[in-house]
Structure formats: C-alpha cells, structure tokens
C-alpha positions in Angstrom: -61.4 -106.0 -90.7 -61.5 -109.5 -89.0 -63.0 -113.2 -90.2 -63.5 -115.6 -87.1 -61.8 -118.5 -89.9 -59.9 -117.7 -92.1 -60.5 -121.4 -93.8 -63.6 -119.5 -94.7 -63.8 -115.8 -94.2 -62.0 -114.3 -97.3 -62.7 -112.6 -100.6 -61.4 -114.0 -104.0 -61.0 -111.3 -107.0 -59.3 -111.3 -110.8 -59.6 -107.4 -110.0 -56.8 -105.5 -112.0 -54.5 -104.0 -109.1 -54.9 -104.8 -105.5 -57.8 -106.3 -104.0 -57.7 -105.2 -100.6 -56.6 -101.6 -101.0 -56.2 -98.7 -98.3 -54.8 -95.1 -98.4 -54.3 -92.9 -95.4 -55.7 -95.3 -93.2 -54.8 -97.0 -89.9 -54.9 -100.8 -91.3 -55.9 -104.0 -89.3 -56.3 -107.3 -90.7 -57.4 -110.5 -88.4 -58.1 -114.3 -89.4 -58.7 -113.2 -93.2 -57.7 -114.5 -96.4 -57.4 -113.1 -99.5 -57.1 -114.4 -102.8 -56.2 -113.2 -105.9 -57.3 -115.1 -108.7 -55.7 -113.4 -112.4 -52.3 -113.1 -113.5 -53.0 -108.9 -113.1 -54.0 -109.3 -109.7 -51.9 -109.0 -105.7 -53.7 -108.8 -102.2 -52.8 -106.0 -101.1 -52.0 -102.0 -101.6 -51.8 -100.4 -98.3 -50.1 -96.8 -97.6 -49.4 -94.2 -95.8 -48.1 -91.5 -96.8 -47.9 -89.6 -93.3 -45.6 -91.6 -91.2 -48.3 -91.5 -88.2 -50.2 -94.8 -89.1 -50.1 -98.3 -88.5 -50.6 -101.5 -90.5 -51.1 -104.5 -88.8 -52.1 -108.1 -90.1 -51.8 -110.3 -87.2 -53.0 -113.8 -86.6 -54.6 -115.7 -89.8 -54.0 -113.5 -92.1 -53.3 -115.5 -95.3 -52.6 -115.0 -99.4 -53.7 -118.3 -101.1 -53.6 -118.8 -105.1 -55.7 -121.5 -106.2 -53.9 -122.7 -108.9 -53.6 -119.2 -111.3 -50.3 -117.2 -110.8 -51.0 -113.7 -109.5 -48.9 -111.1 -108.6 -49.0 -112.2 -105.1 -48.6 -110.7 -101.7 -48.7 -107.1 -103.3 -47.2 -103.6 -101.8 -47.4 -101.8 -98.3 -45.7 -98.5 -98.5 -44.7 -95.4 -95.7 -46.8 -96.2 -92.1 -44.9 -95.6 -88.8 -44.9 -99.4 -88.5 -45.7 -102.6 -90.3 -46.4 -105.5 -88.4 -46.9 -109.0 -89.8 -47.4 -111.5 -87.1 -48.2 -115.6 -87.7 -49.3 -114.5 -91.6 -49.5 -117.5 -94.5 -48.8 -117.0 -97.8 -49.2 -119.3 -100.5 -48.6 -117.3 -103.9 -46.3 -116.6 -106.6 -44.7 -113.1 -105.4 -43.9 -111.9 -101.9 -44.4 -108.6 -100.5 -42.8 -105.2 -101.6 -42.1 -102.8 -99.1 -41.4 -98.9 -99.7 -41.8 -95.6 -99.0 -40.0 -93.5 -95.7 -41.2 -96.4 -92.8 -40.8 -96.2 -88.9 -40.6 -100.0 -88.1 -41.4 -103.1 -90.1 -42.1 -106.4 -88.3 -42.6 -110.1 -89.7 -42.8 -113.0 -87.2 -44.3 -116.6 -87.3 -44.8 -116.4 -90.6 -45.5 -119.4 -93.5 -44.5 -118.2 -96.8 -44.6 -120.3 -99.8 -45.3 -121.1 -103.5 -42.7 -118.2 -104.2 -41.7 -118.9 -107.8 -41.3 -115.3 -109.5 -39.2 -112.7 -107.5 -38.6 -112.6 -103.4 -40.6 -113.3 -100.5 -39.9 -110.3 -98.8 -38.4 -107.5 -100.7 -37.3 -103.9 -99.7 -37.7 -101.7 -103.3 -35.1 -98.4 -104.4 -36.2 -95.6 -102.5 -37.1 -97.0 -99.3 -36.4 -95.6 -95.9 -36.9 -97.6 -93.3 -35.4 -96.8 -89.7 -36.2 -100.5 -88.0 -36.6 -103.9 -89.5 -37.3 -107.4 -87.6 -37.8 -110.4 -89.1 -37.7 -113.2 -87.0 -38.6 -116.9 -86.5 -40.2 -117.3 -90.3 -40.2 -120.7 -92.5 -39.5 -119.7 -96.2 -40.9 -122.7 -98.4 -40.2 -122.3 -101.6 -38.2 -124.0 -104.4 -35.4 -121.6 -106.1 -36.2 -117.7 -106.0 -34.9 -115.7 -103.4 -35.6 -115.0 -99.6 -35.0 -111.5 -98.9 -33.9 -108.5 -101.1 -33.1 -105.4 -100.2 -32.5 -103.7 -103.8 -29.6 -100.9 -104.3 -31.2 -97.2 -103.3 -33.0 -99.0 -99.8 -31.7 -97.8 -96.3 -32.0 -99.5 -93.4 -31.0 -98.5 -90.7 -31.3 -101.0 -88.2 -32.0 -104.4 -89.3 -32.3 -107.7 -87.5 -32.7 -111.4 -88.5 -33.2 -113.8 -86.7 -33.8 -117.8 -86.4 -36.0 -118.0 -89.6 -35.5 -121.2 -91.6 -35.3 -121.3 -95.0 -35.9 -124.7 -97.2 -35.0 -125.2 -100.8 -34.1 -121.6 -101.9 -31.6 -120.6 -103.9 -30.4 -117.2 -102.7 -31.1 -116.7 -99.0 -30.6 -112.9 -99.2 -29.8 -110.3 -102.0 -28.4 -107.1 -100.9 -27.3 -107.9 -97.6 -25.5 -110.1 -95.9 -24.3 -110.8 -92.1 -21.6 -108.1 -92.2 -23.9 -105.1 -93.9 -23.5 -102.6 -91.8 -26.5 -102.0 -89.0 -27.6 -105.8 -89.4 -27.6 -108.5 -86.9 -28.2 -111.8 -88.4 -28.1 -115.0 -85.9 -29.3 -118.8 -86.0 -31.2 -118.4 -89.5 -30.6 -121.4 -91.6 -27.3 -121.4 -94.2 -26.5 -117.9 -92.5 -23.6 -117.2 -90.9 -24.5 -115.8 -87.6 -22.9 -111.7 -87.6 -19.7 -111.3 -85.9 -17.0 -108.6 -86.3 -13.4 -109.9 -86.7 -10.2 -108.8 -89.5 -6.7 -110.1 -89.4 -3.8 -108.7 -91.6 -0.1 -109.4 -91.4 3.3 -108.3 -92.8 6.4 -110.7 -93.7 9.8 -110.1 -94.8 8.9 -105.9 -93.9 11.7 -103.5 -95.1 10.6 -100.2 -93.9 11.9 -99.3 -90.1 10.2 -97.8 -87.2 12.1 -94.9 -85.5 11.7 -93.7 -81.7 12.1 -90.3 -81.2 13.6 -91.0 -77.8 14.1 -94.1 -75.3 10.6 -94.6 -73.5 8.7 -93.4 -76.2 6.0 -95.4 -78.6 6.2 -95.2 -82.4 3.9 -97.2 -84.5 5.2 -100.4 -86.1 5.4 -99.1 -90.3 5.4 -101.5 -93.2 3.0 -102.7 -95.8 0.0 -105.0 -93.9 -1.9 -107.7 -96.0 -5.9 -107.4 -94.8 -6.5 -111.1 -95.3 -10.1 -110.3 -94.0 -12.2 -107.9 -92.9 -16.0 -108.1 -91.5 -17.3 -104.8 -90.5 -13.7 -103.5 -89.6 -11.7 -101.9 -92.6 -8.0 -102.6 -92.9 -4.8 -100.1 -94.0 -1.6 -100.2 -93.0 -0.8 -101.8 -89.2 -4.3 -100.3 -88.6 -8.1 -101.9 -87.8 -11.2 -99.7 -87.9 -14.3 -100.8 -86.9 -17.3 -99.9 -89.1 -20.1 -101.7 -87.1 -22.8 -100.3 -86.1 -23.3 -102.1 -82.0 -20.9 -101.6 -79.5 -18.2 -104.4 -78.9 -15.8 -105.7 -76.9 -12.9 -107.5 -79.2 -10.1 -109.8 -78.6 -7.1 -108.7 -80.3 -3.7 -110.4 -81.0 -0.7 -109.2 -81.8 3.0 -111.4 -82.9 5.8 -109.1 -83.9 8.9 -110.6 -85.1 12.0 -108.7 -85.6 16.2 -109.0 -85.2 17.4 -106.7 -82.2 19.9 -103.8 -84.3 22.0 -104.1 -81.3 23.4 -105.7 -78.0 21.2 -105.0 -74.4 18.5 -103.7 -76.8 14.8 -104.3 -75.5 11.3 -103.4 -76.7 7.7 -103.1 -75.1 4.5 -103.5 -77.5 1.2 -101.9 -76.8 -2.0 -101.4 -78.1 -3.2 -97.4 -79.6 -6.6 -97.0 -79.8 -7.5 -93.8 -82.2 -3.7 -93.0 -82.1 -3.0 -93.0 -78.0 -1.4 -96.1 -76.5 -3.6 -98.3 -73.8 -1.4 -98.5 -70.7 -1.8 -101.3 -69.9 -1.7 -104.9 -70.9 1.4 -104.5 -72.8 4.4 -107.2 -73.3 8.6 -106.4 -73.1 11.2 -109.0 -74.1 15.1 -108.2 -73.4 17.8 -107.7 -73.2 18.8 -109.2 -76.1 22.1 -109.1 -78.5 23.0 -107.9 -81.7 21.0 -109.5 -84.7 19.1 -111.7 -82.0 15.8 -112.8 -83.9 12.9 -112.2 -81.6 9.1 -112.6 -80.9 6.4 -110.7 -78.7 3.0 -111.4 -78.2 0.6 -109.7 -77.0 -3.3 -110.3 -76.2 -6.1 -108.2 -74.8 -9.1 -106.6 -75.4 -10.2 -103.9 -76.8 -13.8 -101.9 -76.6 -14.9 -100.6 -80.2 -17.9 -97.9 -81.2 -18.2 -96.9 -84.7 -15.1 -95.5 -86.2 -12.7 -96.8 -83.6 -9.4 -97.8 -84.7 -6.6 -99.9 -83.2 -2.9 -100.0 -84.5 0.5 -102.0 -83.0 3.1 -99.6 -81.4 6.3 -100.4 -80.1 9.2 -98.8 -77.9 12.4 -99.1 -77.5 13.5 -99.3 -73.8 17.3 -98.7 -74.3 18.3 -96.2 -77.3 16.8 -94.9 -80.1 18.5 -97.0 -82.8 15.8 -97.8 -85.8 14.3 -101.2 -85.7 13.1 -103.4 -88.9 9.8 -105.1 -87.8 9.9 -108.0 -90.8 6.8 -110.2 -89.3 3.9 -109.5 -88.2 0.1 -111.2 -87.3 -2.5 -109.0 -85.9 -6.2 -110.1 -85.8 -9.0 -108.4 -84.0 -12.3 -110.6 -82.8 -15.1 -110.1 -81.4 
C-alpha cells in the first residue's frame, strides 16, 4: 500500500480495534497516513505469526490524531523483521511490539503527542533477536521513551544518537549497561562503556606462597565500589558484556615487607593463569618497610572472563599481609 502524499493520501476511522490490520501477510506501507479518530481506536495490527515475513513502513508513513485521544500507534507482533524508516507519529500511545521477532528497525523517525504510556515499547513475552533504533526525535512532554517491560529478551540491542526533548523517563527497563546493549550519543544517556573498581584497606588476612618464584593470589575482603557489566567478588573482575573488549586495568598494592632482602613481583591472572608479561617487582626491601607497586596494562575480555591480582614472593616463602589495595578495570 502506497499514497504519492501523505498530506493527503490516508484513511481516518473511529473503528473499534485497529484500522489498518494484516495477518499472515508480507506488510508494506509508503507515504500514508492513518488516523484514528475514537478513544477505542490505534493504526495499526500487523502480525506474523511465522517468523518468514516482513513489515516495512518506510518513508511518509504517519499516525496523526486530530484532536480525539486514541490508542495510538497500535501493535506489530512476530515477522522476521520490522522496519520503520523516516515514520511520524503524532498520537497519544506509541507502538507495542511482541511476539518471537528476527530484527526490529526504527530510524529517522518524528514521534510525538505521547501523553499515555511509551513511544516505543517492547511487551512480556517478546523475543526479539535484533533491535536498532537510531537517529529518532522523541517530542513529547512527560511519559516515557522506551520500555522494554520485565519477561522481553533482547538479545542484541542498539541505540544510537536519538534525541529526546521534554521526557521524563528516557528508558524503562534498560539502561546503558543491560547486558547485549550498546547505547551511544542519545541525549541524557550515558554512552555504554564497561569499567568496575573495588579496593581493600587495613586487610588482615595473608597471602601464602607455596615456594619462592611461585604466584598466589592476593586474599582479603575487596569493596566493589562499581561495577558496569563486570561483576565484582573478592580480588576478582568478571566481565558480563556481551562485545568483545580490550580494558585498561590498574592495580596499587600496598603492604609492609615481613622481613629483610624480601621482594615481590605482581601480575595479572586472567581465568586463574598469570599473564607473563607486563608485571612490576620492587626490592629488596627491609623488615616492616611499608611498600607500594603499581602495575598497568591491558587486558582482552569475552563474556565470562575474569581477572584477579596475584603476587610472588621472589626471596622466601614467609606470609605477607596485603592491607591496601586499588584495582579498577576500564574499558
């Protein structure tokens, strides 16, 4: 279906339900606006409930109210993929989206007059493996941007440079650091990033080396002062992102040598084996000497990757009390 205007080609209707309605159907939607014109009455209910079809309305596509509330943008639900390009809507709801869904796409899109519920809103039950929404003005006054409710998976999801004007929650349900999402440059959102730091101070519990040469990890009680999509426990970081990274981390040990000509060497385990190299020694040093090492490098992460701070002793095997320490991990 396609207008040449959509200033004129269109269909009003106080029809209860859904005025432009499809089932089963490859959908597509050009220059062509609809409006619905009763409080019972939404644009559209388009489905699929095959995973094989597609629903596209692309350029001109517009819901307009004229002045009587509706129940706005209406429902698309299942389709291998949705795909909402340079649409305008003017109406009191937003779109719901459901059912199991291979890709969902809005772009260049105008939405507005939003003043019961979300623009765009993912419902319980949904699964969706894909879903870009990217370079969008959201004009509306209070209400909320985006909702994804509790019971929706996404699996992928990506937003990116929309601007949003005068609403009062941005997003419900998801944030930059839900896990599979990549949020960057949209308006009063943080842009995603993976990062955590966690310390220790005043640390009674020693660290024991089985022999000279050999790595323990550092033990004591870590503080996770913060944690986006890496999980914190004891002396130990594990990412729970879904990309690939590369991350910076930092390590600043302090401790009081148990000993004279007594030296130590730090090091980096990733998923419990020590990375070679960089690592950082300080010694020798004498007994009760208060000392510091730092150490920086980077680290590459998949899912489920963890790091943890190990040390060695490089002359005897005498216990060591590891009271401070600073680790942070960014990306």
């Amino acid at each position: 279906m396609a207008g040449t205007d959509p200033s004129r080609d269109g269909i009003m209707s106080t029809v209860s339900g859904a005025i432009v309605r499809s089932a089963g159907l490859n959908v597509f939607i050009q220059n062509f606006t609809v409006i619905p014109a009763s409080a019972s009455t939404k644009a559209y209910d388009l489905s699929d409930a095959t995973g094989t079809l597609f629903c596209s309305l692309l350029a001109g596509c517009a819901v307009a109210e004229i002045g009587i509330p509706s129940l706005g943008v209406g429902q698309m639900s299942g389709f291998k993929g949705i795909t909402l390009i340079n649409n305008f809507w003017n109406c009191t709801d937003g779109l719901k989206v459901t059912g199991n869904i291979g890709s969902v796409a809005v772009w260049l899109s105008y939405i507005s007059g939003i003043s019961s519920g979300s623009a765009i809103e993912f419902l319980a039950g949904s699964t969706i493996n894909d879903v870009d929404l990217s370079n969008n003005y959201f004009f509306f006054t209070g209400q909320t941007g985006i909702k994804v409710n509790a019971g929706a998976t996404i699996s992928n999801g990506r937003l990116t440079t929309n601007m949003f004007r005068g609403i009062t929650t941005l997003l419900n349900g998801i944030d930059s650091y839900t896990y599979g999402w990549e949020m960057q440059q949209n308006t009063g959102i943080p842009n995603t990033r993976s990062f955590a730091y966690a310390y220790m101070n005043g640390n009674a519990t020693t660290t024991t080396f089985a022999a000279v040469g050999t790595y323990a990890k550092v033990l004591g009680t870590t503080t996770l002062v913060d944690g986006k999509k890496f999980s914190g426990s004891n002396n130990r970081f594990t990412y729970i992102g879904k990309k690939d990274i590369h991350g910076r981390a930092f390590i600043a040990l302090g401790a009081k040598a148990p000993g004279n000509a007594t030296d130590y060497t730090i090091a980096i385990a990733k998923n419990g084996a020590v990375v070679t190299a960089p690592t950082s020694t300080l010694g020798p040093l004498i007994n009760n000497q208060g000392f510091q090492i730092i150490l920086e490098t980077e680290i590459e992460f998949v899912t489920n990757d963890y790091i943890e701070v190990f040390i060695r002793s490089n002359s005897g095997t005498t216990s060591l009390t590891v009271s401070d320490l600073q680790f942070r991990v960014s990306e």
